[in-house]
C-alpha positions in Angstrom: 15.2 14.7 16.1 15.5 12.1 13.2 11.8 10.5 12.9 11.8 7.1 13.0 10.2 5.4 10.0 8.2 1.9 10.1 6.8 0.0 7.2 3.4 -0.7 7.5 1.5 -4.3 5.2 -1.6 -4.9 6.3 -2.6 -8.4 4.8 -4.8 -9.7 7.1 -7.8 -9.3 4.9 -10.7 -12.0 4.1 -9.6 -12.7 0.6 -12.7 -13.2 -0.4 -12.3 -12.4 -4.2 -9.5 -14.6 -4.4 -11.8 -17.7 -2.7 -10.1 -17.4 0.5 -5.9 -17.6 -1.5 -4.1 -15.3 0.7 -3.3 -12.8 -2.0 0.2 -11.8 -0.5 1.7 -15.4 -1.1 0.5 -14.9 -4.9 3.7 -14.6 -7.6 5.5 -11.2 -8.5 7.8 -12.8 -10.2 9.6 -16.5 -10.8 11.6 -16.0 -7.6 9.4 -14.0 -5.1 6.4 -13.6 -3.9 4.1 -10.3 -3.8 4.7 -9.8 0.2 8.6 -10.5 0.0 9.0 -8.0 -2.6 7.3 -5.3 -1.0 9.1 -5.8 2.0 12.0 -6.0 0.1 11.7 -2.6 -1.4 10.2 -1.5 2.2 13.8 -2.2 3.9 15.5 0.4 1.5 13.9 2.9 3.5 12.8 2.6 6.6 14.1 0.9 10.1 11.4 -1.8 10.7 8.2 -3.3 8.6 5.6 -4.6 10.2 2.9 -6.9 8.9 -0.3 -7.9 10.1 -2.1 -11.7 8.9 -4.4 -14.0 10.1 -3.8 -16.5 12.3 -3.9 -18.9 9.7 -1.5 -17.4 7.2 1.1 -17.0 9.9 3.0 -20.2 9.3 2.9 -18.9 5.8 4.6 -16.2 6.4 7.1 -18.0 8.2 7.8 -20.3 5.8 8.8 -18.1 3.6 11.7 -16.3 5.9 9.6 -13.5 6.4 9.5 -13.6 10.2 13.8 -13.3 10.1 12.8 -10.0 8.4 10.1 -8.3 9.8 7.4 -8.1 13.0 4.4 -10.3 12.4 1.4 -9.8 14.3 -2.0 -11.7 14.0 -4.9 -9.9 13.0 -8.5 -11.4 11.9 -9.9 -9.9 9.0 -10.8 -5.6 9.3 -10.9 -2.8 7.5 -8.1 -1.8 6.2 -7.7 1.8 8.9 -8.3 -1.0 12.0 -5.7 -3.0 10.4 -3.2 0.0 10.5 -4.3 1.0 13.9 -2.9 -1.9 15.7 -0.1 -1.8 13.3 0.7 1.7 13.9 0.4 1.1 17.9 2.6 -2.1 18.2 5.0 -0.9 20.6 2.2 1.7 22.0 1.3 5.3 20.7 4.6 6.2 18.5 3.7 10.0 17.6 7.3 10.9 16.8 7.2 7.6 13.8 6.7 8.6 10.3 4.9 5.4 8.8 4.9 3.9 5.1 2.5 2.2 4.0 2.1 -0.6 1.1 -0.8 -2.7 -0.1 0.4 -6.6 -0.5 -1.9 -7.7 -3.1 -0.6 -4.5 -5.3 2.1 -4.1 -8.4 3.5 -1.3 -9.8 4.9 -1.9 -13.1 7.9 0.4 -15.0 8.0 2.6 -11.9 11.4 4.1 -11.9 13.5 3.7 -8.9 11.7 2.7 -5.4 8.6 4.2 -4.6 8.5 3.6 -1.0 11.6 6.0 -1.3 9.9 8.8 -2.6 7.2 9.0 -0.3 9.6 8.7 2.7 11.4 12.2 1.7 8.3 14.0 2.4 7.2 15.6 4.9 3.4 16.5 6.7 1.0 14.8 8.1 0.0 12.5 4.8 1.6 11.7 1.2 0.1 10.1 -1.3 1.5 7.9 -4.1 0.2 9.0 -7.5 0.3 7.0 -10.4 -1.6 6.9 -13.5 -5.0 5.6 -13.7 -5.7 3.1 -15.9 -9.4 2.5 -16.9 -9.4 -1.2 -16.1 -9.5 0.5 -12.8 -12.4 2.5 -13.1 -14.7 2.1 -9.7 -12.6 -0.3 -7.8 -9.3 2.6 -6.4 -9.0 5.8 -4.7 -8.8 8.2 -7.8 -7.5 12.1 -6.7 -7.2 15.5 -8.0 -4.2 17.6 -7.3 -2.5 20.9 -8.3 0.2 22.0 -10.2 1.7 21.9 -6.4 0.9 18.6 -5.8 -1.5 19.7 -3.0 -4.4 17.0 -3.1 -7.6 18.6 -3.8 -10.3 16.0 -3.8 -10.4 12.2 -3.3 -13.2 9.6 -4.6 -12.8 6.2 -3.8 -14.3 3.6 -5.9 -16.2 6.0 -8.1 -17.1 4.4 -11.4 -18.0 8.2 -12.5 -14.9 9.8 -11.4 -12.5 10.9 -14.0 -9.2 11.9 -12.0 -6.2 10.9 -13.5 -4.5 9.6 -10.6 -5.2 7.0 -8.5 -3.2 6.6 -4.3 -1.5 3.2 -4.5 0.5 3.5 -1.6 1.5 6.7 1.6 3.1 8.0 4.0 1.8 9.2 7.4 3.2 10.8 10.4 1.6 9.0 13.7 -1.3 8.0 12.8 -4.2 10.8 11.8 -6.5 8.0 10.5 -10.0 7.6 11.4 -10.2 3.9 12.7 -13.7 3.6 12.2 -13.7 4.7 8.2 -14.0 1.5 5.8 -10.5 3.0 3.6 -8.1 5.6 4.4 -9.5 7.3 1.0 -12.6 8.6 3.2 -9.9 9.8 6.2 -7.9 11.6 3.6 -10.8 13.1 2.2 -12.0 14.1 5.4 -8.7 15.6 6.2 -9.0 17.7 3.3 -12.3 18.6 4.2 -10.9 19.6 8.2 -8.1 22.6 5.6 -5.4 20.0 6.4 -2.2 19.9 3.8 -2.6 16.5 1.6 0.7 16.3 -0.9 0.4 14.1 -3.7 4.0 11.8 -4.7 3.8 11.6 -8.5 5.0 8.3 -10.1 5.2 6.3 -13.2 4.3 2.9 -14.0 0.9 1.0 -14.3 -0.9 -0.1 -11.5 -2.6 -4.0 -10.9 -4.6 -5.0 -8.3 -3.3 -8.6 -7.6 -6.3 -9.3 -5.1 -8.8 -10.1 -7.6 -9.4 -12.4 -10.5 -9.5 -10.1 -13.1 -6.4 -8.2 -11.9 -4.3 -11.2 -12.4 -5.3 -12.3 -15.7 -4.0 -8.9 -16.4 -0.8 -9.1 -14.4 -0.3 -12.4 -15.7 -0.8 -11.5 -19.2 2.4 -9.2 -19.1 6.0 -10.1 -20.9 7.2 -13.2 -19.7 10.0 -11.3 -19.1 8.8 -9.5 -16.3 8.7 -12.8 -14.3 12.5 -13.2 -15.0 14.3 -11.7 -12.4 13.7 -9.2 -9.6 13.5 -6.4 -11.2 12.7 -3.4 -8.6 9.5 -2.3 -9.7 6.9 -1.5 -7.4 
């Protein structure tokens, strides 16, 4: 049987770096926002994306057409694994789903090609997107270590020692073999590997920003004016 694949966007955070700005309505470009372009790429792949917002951000959402599009539920601020929880178990416990899942507040930049795509061609328990770290990112992402295989060996998560090359900006699960109770899904992954279970790791180009704080836009921002242009299908 064909799994069925769902979308997952948590964005139901506090927004506390950003002063309380819901980070998800910030630009990607001149024409869209961040959440309607990850839910643009999202629909590519899979049969249904869901989102999760604060009560508050709701009519936000629905201003923007998203509610035509997708399943919006409210959610006050939680971790980000609590956040996918109730995601995940919408419609009830949907074991036979395969679920992708985005960050809002996130760019990849000069990614070839869709990678929500790429992670939803693989198969196991969890995949991992893979992209290069960048050291404006030191301490503040999940970095990981993977083989020639592209079996994830080790994850840190906000290390400002590590040295990886790779930092997860994005995944794949099937069900939902999070622990609810961990802060990230870095410290469920890393427990997973821990447990002997198979972790694959999704290589991709393109550079990585972290829209959901100050200094992540000013970098953003600070790109070729030319990236703001059109919608350009970069992730």
């Amino acid at each position: 049987m064909v799994k069925r694949k769902i979308g997952l966007l948590p964005a139901s955070g506090s927004a506390s770096r950003l002063n309380g700005i819901p980070k998800f309505a910030l630009p990607y470009n001149s024409e869209i926002t961040l959440i309607e372009w990850h839910v643009q790429l999202m629909l590519e792949v899979v049969d249904e994306v869901r989102i999760c917002s604060r009560a508050s951000w709701v009519p936000l959402l629905k201003e923007l057409g998203i509610d035509q599009l997708v399943s919006i539920i409210s959610l006050e601020p939680s971790t980000m694994n609590d956040a996918l929880f109730h995601l995940a178990n919408l419609n009830g416990k949907e074991k036979d789903a395969d679920y992708i899942v985005g960050m809002p507040d996130t760019v990849l930049v000069q990614a070839q090609g869709n990678p929500y795509e790429k992670l939803s061609s693989t198969s196991g328990a969890v995949s991992l997107l893979a992209t290069p770290f960048r050291e404006e990112l030191r301490g503040k992402v999940g970095q990981l270590k993977f083989s020639s295989s592209n079996l994830v060996e080790e994850i840190k998560d906000k290390d400002p020692k590590c040295n990886y090359g790779a930092i997860w900006s994005a995944f794949r699960m099937s069900g939902y073999p999070l622990e609810r109770e961990d802060k990230s899904p870095s410290y469920s992954f890393q427990r997973m590997l821990e447990s002997g279970d198979i972790v694959l790791a999704v290589e991709s180009e393109g550079e990585y920003f972290d829209l959901g704080s100050l200094t992540g836009l000013k970098e953003y921002y600070s790109l070729p004016t030319t990236h703001f242009l059109s919608k350009t299908k970069e992730m």
